[in-house]
Each structure stands twice: as C-alpha cells, then as structure tokens.
C-alpha positions as CSV (number, residue, x, y, z in Angstrom):
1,X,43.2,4.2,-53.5
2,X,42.3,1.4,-50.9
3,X,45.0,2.9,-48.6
4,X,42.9,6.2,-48.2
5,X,39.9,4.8,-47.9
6,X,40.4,3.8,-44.0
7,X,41.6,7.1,-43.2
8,X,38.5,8.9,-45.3
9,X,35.9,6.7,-43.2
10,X,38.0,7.4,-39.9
11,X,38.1,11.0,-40.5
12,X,34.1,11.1,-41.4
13,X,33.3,8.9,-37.9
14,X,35.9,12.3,-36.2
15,X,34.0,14.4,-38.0
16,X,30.3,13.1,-37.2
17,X,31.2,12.6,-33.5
18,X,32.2,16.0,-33.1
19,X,29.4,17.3,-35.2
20,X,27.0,15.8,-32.6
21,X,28.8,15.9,-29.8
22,X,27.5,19.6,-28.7
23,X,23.9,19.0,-29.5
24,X,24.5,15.9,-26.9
25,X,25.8,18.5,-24.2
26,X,23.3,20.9,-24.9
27,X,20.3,18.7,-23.8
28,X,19.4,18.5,-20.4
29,X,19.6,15.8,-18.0
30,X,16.5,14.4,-16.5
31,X,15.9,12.3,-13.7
32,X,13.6,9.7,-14.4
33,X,12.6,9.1,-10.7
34,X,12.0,12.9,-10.3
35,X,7.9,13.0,-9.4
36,X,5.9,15.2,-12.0
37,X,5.3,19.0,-11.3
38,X,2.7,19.4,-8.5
39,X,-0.6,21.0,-9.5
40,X,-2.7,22.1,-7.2
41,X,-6.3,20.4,-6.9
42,X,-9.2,22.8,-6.5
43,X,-11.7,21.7,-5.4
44,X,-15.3,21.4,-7.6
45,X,-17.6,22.3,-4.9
46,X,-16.7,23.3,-1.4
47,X,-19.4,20.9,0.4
48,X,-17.3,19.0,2.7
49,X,-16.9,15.0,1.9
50,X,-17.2,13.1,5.0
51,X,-15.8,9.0,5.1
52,X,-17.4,6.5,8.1
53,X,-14.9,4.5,8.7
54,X,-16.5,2.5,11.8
55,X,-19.2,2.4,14.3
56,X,-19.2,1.5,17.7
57,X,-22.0,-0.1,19.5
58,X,-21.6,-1.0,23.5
59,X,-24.8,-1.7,25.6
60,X,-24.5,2.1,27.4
61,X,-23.0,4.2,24.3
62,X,-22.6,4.5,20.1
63,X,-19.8,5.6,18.4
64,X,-18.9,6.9,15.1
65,X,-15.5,7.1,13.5
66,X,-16.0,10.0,10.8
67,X,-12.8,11.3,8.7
68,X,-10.6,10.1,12.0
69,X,-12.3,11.3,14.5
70,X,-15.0,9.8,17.2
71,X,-18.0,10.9,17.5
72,X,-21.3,10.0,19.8
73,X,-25.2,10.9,19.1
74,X,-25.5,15.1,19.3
75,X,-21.6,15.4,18.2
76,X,-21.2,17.8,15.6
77,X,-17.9,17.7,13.0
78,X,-17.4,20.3,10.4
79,X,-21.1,22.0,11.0
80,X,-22.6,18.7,10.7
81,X,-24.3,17.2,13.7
82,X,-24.6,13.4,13.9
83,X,-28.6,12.5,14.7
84,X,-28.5,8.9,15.1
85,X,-26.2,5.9,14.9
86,X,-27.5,2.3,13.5
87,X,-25.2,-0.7,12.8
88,X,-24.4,-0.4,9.6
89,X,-25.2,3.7,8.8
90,X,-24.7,7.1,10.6
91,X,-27.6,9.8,10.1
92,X,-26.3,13.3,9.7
93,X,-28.0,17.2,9.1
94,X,-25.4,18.9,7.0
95,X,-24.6,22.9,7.7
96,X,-26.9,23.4,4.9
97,X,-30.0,21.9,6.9
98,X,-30.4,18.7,4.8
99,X,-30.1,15.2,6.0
100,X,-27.5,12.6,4.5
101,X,-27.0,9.1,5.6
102,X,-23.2,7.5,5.9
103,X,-22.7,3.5,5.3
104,X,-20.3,1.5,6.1
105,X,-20.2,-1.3,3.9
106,X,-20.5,-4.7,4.9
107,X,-16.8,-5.5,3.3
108,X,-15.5,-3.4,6.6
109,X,-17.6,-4.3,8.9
110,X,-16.8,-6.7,11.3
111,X,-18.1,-7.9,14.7
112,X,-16.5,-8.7,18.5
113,X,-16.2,-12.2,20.0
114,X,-18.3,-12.1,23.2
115,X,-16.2,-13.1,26.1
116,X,-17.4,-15.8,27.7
117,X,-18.3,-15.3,31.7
C-alpha cells in the first residue's frame, strides 16, 4: 500500500495540472502598462474657459498672456475683447456681452530687476 501511494499523489498533481492547464491558456494576457480605454470628454457648457497666465507692463505698452497667446488693450481672443489690463487682473466683455475679470495670483507673479543706468 505505501508503494502506491506516491504514484496515486503523482498521478492526481498530472491530473490537476492538466485539468487547469486550459482554463490558464484560455485567459487573456493583459498589459499592465497598457493606458485605460480613452473616453471622450464633452464638455458641460460650451462657454469658452480662458487661463491668464501673465501680464506685461512697460512704460509705452500692456500685455496679456491669455491661453498662450499675447494680447494688448482692444485685442480680442475667442469673441472676447480685452478692455483693460491692471497689474495683477485682465478686464474682459465675453461674446455674450457680459464682463469677467482674469487674476493672476500673486504665487505667479513676479517682478523685473530695474537695470541700473
């Protein structure tokens, strides 16, 4: 009896590998740095989102930097048109006629070293 015993557990360990073994090849492989599916945002309203990113001030001119692009006092981006340009803020009338007001935050601004003459 104890001499059958080794082959009964070896045949069992045959029998469960191959058992399993197709449910192991039937699954697929995934790749685990693969990025998720893409879904396509829409968007909630269509009113368009504009970001101040920096103002220039020179004696003669003022600058704005709005979504990557520079703009001066009467410039208009998108259907807005930029009315004034302060420091710290940009004053624009949206397409729709009302007025908004930009800021750019003191934690970007910063200020230029006069050179001395």
């Amino acid at each position: 009896m104890r001499s059958c015993v080794p082959s009964l557990l070896t045949g069992f360990a045959f029998w469960a590998l191959t058992a399993w073994a197709p449910s192991a090849q039937a699954q697929a492989l995934i790749d685990p740095t693969r990025p998720p599916d893409f879904l396509a945002v829409t968007p909630l309203h269509t009113q368009r989102t504009f970001h101040l990113t920096a103002i220039l001030i020179a004696r003669d001119r003022r600058l704005a930097v709005i979504n990557g692009v520079t703009l001066a006092v009467g410039a208009s981006l998108a259907g807005a048109t930029v009315l004034g340009i302060s420091p710290d803020s940009v004053r624009l009338r949206l397409p729709s006629g009302r007025l908004d007001r930009l800021t750019l935050y003191p934690t970007h601004m910063r200020t230029a070293l006069r050179s001395p003459r």
